[in-house]
N, C-alpha and C positions, 0 to 999 in steps of 0.2 A: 504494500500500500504506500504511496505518496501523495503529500497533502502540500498544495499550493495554495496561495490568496489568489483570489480574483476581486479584482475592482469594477466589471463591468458582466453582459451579457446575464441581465436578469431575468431576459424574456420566458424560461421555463418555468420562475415561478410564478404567470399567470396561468399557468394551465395546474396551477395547481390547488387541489377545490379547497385547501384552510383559509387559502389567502382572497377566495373570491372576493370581486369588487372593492381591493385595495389598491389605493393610489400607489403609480410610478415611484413617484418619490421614498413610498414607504416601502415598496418592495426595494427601491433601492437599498433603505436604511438595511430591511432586515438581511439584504444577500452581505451588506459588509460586515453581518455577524458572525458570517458562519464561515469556512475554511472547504476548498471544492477535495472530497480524497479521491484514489484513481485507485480499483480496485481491478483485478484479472479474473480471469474466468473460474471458477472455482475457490476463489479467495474468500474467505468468512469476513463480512461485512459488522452485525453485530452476533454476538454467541448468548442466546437461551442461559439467564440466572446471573448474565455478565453484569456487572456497575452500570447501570445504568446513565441517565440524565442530558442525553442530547436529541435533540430532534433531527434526522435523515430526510434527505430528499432527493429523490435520483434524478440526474440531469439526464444520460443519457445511460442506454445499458439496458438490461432485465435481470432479476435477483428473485430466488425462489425464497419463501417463508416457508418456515417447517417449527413443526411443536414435537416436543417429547411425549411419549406414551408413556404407559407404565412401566415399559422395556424401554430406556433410557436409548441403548444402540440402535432402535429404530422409532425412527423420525415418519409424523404425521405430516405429509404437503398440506398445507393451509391454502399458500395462493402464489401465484406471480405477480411480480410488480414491476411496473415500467417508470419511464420517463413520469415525472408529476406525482406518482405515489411519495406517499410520505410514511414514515415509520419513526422509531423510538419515543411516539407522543405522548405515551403514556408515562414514561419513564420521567419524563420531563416536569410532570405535573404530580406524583403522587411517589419520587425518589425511591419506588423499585425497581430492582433487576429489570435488563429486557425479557419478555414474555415468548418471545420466540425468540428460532435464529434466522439469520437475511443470511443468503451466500448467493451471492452473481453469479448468475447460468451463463454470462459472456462479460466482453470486459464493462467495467460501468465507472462511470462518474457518480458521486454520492456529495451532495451539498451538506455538510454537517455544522449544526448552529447549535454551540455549547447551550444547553440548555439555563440555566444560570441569567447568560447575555440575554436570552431571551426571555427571561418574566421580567429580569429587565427593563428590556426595551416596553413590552406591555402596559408595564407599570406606570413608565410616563407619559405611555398613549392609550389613554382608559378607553376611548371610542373607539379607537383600533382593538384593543382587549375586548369589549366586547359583541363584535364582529367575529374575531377568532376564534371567542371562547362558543357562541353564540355555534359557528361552524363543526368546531371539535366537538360538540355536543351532541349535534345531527351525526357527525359521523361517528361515533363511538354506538349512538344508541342503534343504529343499520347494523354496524357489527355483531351488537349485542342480539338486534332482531334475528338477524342471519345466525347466529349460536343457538339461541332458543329453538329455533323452528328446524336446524339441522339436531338438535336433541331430542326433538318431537318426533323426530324420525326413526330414532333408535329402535329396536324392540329389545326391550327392558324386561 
């Protein structure tokens, strides 16, 4: 892995749905939070029970999610994620371990914005906070809806 600043090309984080309908300027603020890392194909991005606390965002690339079962050595596929997906948010807001692992199915670029800088930046833009928080809300509970109804499925 290598991790360079970038000062400019923000445009990925409008497709990406935490930040709907934020102002340029503020995507700018928030891309100079974060540090761009360059991951390989099979590289482990974040690792399941690791420290948590930054928020991920894939510039370019696709990275497979997978959860632990009961058998530790074999990993649950959750989902793939591409360009615009975001991951470690949870970690960011409630300082546990990441919840799954991210490992890149090819090479990827990962925007990683130390979570810290970012309640941060939040902090001193409460209307921006609540816009983002308002979005992470919608998206955690789709998660949540999509867990329930894939548990409704089980035969138990």
């Amino acid at each position: 892995m290598s991790i360079r600043k970038e000062k400019s090309v923000t445009d990925f984080l409008k497709e990406v749905s935490l930040f709907d309908g934020v102002q340029d300027n503020a995507l700018s603020q928030i891309f100079k939070l974060g540090k761009v890392a360059n991951f390989k194909a099979g590289e482990t991005i974040i690792l399941e029970g690791q420290a948590g606390g930054n928020l991920h965002i894939i510039i370019n690339g696709q990275a497979d999610v997978s959860k632990s079962g009961k058998d530790p050595a074999k990993k649950k596929h959750l989902s793939n994620i591409s360009r615009g997906s975001i991951f470690g948010e949870m970690s960011v807001f409630d300082d546990a371990p990441y919840s799954a692992t991210v490992r890149a199915k090819e090479d990827c670029s990962v925007h990683v914005i130390n979570g810290e800088d970012f309640k941060k930046f939040l902090k001193k833009n409460p209307q921006l906070a609540y816009e983002v928080f308002t979005t992470l809300i919608n998206m955690m509970s789709n998660r949540l809806r999509r867990t329930n109804a894939a548990f409704s499925a089980l035969e138990i």
